[in-house]
ChimeraX commands (.cxc) that place a marker at each C-alpha (Angstrom):
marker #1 position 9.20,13.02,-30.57 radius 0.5
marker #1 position 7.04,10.10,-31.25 radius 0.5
marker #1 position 5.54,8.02,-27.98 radius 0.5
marker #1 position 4.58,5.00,-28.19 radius 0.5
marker #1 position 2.11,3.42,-25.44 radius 0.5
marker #1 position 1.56,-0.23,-26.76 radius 0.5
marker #1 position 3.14,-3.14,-25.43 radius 0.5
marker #1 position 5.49,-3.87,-28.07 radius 0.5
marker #1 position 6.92,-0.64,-27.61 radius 0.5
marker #1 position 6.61,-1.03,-23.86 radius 0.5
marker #1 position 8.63,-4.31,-23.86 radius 0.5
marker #1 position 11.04,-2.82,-26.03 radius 0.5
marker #1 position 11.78,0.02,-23.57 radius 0.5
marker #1 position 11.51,-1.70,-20.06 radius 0.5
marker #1 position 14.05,-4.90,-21.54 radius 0.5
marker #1 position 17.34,-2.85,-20.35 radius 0.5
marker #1 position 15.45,-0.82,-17.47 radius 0.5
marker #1 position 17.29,-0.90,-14.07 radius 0.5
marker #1 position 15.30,0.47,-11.31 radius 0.5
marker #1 position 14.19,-0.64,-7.66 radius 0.5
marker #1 position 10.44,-0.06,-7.76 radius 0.5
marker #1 position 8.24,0.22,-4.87 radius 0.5
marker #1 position 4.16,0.52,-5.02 radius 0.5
marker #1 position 2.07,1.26,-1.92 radius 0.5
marker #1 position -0.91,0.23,-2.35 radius 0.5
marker #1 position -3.85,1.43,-0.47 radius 0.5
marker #1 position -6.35,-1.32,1.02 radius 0.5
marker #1 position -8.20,0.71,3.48 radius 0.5
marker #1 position -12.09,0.28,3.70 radius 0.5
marker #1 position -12.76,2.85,1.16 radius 0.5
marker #1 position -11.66,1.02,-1.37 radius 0.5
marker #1 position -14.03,-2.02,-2.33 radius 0.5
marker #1 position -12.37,-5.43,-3.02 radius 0.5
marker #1 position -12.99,-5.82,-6.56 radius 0.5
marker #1 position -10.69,-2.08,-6.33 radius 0.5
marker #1 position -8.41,-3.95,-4.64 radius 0.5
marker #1 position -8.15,-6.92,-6.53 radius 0.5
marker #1 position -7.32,-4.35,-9.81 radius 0.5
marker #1 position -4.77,-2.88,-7.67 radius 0.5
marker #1 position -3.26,-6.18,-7.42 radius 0.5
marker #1 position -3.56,-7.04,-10.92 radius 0.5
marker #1 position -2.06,-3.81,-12.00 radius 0.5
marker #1 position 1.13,-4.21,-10.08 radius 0.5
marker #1 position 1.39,-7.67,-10.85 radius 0.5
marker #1 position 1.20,-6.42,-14.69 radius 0.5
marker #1 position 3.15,-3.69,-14.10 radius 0.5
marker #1 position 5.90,-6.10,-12.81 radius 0.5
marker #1 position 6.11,-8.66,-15.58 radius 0.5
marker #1 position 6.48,-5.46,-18.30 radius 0.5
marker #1 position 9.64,-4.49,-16.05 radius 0.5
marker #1 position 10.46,-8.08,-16.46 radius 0.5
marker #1 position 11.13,-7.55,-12.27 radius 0.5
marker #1 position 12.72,-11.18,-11.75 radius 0.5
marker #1 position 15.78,-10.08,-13.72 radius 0.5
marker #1 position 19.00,-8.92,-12.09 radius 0.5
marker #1 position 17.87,-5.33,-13.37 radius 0.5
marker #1 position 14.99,-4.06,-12.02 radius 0.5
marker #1 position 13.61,-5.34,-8.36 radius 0.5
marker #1 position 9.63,-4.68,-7.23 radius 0.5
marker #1 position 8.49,-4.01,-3.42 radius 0.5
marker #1 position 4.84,-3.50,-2.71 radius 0.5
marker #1 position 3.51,-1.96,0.48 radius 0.5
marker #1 position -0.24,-2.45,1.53 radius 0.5
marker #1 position -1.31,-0.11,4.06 radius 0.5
marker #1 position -4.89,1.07,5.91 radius 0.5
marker #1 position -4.54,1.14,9.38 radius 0.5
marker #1 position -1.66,-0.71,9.84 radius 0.5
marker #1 position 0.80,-1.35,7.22 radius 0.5
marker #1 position 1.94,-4.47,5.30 radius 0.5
marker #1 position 3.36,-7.68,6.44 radius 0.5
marker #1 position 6.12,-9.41,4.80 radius 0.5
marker #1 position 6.65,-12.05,2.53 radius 0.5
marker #1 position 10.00,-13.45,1.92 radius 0.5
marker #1 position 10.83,-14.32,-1.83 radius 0.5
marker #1 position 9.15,-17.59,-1.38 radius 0.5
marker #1 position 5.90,-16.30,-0.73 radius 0.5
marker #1 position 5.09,-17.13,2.94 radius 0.5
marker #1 position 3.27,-14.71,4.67 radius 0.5
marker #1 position 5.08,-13.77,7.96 radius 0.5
marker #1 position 4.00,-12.05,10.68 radius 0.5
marker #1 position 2.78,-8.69,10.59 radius 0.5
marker #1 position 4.49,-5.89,11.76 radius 0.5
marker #1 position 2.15,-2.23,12.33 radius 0.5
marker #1 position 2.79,0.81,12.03 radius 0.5
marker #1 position 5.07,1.37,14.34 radius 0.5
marker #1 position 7.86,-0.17,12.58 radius 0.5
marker #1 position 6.37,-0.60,8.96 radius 0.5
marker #1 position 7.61,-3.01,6.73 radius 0.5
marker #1 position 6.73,-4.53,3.27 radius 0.5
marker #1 position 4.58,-7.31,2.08 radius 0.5
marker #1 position 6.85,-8.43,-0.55 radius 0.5
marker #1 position 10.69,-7.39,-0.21 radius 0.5
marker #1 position 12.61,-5.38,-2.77 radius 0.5
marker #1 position 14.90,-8.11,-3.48 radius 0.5
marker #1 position 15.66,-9.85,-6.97 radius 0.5
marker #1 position 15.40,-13.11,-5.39 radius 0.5
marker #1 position 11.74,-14.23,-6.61 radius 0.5
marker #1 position 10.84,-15.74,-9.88 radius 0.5
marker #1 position 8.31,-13.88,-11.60 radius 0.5
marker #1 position 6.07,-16.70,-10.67 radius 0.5
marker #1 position 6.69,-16.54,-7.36 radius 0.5
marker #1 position 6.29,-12.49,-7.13 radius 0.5
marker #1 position 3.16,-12.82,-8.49 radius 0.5
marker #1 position 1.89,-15.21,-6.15 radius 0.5
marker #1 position 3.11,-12.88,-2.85 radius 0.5
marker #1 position 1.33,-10.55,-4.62 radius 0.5
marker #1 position -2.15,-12.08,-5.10 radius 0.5
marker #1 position -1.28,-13.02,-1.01 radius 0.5
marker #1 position -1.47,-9.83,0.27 radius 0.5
marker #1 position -4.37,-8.98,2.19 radius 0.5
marker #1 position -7.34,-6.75,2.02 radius 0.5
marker #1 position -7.15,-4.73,5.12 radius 0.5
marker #1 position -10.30,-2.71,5.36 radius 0.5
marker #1 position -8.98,-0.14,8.08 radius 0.5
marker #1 position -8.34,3.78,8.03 radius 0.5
marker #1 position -5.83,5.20,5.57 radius 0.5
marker #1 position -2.22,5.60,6.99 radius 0.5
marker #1 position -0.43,7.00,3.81 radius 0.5
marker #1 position 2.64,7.90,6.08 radius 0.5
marker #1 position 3.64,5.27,7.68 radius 0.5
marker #1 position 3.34,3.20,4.37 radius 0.5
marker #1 position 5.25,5.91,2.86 radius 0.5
marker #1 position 8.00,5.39,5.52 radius 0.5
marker #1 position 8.49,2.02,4.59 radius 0.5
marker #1 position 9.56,2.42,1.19 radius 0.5
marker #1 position 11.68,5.25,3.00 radius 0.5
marker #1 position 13.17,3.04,5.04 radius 0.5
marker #1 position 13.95,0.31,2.49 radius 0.5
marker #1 position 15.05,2.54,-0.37 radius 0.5
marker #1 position 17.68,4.37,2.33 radius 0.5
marker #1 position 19.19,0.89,3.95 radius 0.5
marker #1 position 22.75,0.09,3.63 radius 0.5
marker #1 position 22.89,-2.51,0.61 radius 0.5
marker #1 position 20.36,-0.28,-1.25 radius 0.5
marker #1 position 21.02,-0.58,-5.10 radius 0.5
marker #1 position 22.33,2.45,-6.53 radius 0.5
marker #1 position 19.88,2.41,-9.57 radius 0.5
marker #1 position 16.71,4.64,-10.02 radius 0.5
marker #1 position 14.17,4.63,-7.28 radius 0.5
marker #1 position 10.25,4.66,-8.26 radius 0.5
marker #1 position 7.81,4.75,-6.00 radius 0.5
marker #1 position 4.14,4.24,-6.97 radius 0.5
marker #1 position 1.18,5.97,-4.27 radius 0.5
marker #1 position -1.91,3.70,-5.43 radius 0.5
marker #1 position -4.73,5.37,-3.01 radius 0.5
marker #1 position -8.22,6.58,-3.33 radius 0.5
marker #1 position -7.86,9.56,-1.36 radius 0.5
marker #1 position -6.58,11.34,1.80 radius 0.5
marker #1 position -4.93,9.88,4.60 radius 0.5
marker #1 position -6.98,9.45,7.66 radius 0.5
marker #1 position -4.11,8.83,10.12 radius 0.5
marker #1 position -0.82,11.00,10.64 radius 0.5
marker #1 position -1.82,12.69,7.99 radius 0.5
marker #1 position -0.06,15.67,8.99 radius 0.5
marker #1 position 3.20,13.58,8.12 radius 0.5
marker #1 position 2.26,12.31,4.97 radius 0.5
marker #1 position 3.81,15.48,3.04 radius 0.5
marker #1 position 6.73,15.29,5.50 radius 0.5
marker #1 position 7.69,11.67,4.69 radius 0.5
marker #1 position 6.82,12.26,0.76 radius 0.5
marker #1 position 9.65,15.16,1.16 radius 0.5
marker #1 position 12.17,12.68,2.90 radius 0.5
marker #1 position 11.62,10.36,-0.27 radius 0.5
marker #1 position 12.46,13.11,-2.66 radius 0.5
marker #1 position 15.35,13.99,-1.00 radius 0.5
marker #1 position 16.55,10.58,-1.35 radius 0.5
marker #1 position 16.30,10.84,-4.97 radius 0.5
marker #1 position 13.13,8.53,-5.09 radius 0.5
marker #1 position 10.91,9.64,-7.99 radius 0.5
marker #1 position 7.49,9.31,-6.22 radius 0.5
marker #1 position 3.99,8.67,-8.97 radius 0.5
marker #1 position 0.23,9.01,-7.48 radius 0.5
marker #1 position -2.06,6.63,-9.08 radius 0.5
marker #1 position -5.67,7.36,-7.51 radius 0.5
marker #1 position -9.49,8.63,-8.24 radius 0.5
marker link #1:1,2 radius 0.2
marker link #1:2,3 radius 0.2
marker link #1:3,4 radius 0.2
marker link #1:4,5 radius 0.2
marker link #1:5,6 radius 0.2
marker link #1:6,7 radius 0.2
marker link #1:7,8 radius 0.2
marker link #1:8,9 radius 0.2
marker link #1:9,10 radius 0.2
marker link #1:10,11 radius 0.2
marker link #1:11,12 radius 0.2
marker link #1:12,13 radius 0.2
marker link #1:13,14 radius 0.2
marker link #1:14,15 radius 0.2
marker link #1:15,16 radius 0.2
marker link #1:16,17 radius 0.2
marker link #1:17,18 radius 0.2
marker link #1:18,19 radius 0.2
marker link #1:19,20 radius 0.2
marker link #1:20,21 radius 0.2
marker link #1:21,22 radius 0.2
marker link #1:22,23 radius 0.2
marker link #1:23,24 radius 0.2
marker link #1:24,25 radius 0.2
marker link #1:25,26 radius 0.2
marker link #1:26,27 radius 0.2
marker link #1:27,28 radius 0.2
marker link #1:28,29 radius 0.2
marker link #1:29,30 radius 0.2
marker link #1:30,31 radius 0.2
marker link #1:31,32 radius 0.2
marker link #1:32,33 radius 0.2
marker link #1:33,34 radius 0.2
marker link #1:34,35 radius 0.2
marker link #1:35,36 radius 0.2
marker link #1:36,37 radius 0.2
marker link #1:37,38 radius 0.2
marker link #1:38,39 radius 0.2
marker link #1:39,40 radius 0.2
marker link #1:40,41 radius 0.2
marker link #1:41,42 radius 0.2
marker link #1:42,43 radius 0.2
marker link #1:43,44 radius 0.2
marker link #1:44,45 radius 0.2
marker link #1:45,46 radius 0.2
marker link #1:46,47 radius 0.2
marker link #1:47,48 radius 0.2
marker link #1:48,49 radius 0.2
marker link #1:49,50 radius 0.2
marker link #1:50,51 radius 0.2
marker link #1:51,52 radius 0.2
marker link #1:52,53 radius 0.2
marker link #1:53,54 radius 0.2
marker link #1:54,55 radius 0.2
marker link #1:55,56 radius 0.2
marker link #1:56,57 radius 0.2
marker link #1:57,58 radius 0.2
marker link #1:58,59 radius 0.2
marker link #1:59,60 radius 0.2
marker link #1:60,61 radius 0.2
marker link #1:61,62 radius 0.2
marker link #1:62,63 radius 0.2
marker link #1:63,64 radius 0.2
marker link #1:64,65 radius 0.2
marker link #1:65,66 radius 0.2
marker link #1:66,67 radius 0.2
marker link #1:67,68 radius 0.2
marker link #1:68,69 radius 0.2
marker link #1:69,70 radius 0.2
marker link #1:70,71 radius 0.2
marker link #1:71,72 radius 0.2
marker link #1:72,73 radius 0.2
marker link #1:73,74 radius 0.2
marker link #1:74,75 radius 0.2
marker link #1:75,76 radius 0.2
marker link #1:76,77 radius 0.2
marker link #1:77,78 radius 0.2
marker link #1:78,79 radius 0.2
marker link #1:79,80 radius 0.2
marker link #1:80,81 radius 0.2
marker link #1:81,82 radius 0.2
marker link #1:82,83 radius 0.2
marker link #1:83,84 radius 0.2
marker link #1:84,85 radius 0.2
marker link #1:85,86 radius 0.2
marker link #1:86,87 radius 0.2
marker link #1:87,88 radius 0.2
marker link #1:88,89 radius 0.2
marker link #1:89,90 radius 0.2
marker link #1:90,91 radius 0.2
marker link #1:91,92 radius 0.2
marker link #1:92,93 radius 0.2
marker link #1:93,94 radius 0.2
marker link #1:94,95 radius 0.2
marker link #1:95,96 radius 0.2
marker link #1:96,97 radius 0.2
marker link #1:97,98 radius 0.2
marker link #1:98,99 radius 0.2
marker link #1:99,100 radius 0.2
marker link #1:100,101 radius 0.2
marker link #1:101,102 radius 0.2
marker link #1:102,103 radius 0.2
marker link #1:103,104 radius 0.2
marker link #1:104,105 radius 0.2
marker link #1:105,106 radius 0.2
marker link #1:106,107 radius 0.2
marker link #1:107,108 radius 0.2
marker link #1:108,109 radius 0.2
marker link #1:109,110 radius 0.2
marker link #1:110,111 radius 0.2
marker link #1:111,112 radius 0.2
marker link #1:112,113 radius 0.2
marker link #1:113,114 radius 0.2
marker link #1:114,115 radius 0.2
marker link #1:115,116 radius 0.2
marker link #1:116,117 radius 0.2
marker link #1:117,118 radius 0.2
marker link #1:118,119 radius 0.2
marker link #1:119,120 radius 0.2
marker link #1:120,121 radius 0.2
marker link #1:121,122 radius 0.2
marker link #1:122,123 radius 0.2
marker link #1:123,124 radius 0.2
marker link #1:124,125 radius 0.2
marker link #1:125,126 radius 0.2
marker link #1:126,127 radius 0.2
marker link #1:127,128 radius 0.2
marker link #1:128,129 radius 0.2
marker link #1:129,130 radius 0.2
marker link #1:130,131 radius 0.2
marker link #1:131,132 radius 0.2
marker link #1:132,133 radius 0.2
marker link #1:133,134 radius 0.2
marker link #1:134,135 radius 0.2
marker link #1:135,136 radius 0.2
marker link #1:136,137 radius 0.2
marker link #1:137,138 radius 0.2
marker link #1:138,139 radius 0.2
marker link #1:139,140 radius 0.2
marker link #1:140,141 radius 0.2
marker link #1:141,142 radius 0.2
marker link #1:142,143 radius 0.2
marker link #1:143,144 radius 0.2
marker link #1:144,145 radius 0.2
marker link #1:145,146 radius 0.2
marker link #1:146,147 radius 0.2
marker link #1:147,148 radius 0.2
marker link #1:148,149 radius 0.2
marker link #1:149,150 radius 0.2
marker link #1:150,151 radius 0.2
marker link #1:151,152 radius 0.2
marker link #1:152,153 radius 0.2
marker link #1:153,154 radius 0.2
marker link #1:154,155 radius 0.2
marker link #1:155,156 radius 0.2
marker link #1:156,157 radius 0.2
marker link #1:157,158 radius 0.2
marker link #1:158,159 radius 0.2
marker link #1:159,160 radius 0.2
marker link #1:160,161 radius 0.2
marker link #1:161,162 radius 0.2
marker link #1:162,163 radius 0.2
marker link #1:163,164 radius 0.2
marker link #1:164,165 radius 0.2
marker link #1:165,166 radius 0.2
marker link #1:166,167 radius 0.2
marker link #1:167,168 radius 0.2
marker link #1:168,169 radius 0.2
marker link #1:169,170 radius 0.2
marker link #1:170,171 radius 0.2
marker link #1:171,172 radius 0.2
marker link #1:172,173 radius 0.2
marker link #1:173,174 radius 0.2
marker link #1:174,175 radius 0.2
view
């Protein structure tokens, strides 16, 4: 079997992809802001290869620390935010957004500097990749953390077990 981990062959093999894709994306205070500004950069990289602004594959990102996200619509206006009592995304899983204009909700979201609520950011994508309307295409979800969670951590396994028994294929990215 012969892999192949350059871009030409990744372009080749994310062209016909079809997936929703969702990274949470940890931007508690134990991760510095140059960290966070790589995090950024990778998902924002990670996007363009899936060419995300197609009708084929869409891209959510969740920031959490002690609250989680915000939301930005597919125009790239930050809204209010909502905590972690009813989590909800920074930028939407919806294939509504130039590429353009994904990256630039992106490079919006915030650094948060709080503790590190894994679950509740996990619940999100949870709740997003389980709503009526929900594409019936692969589900990826991307953990991008330094660590353990700090708050509800207890849950964090929990809610990574309700993921997988929706079918979402859930990735750790971390030190």
């Amino acid at each position: 079997m012969n892999t192949c981990l350059s871009p030409p062959c990744l372009a080749v093999s994310t062209t016909d992809c079809q997936a929703d894709v969702a990274f949470v994306a940890d931007s508690s205070r134990s991760i510095t802001e140059l960290e966070w500004f790589m995090t950024k950069q990778f998902i924002i990289d990670t996007a363009l290869g899936l060419k995300a602004a197609n009708d084929k594959s869409r891209v959510s990102v969740v920031s959490f620390s002690t609250t989680v996200g915000g939301t930005v619509d597919s125009k790239a206006t930050i809204l209010t935010a909502a905590c972690s009592v009813k989590p909800t995304t920074d930028v939407a899983l919806d294939n509504t957004h130039t590429l353009a204009e994904l990256e630039a909700a992106i490079w919006a979201i915030p650094y948060r500097a709080g503790a590190t609520d894994t679950s509740s950011a996990l619940m999100a994508i949870n709740n997003m990749f389980t709503s009526p309307g929900s594409a019936d295409v692969p589900k990826l979800g991307y953990v991008i953390t330094d660590g353990q969670s700090t708050i509800n951590s207890v849950f964090t396994k929990a809610t990574a077990d309700l993921l997988k028994n929706a079918g979402v294929t859930m990735f750790t990215i971390g030190k």
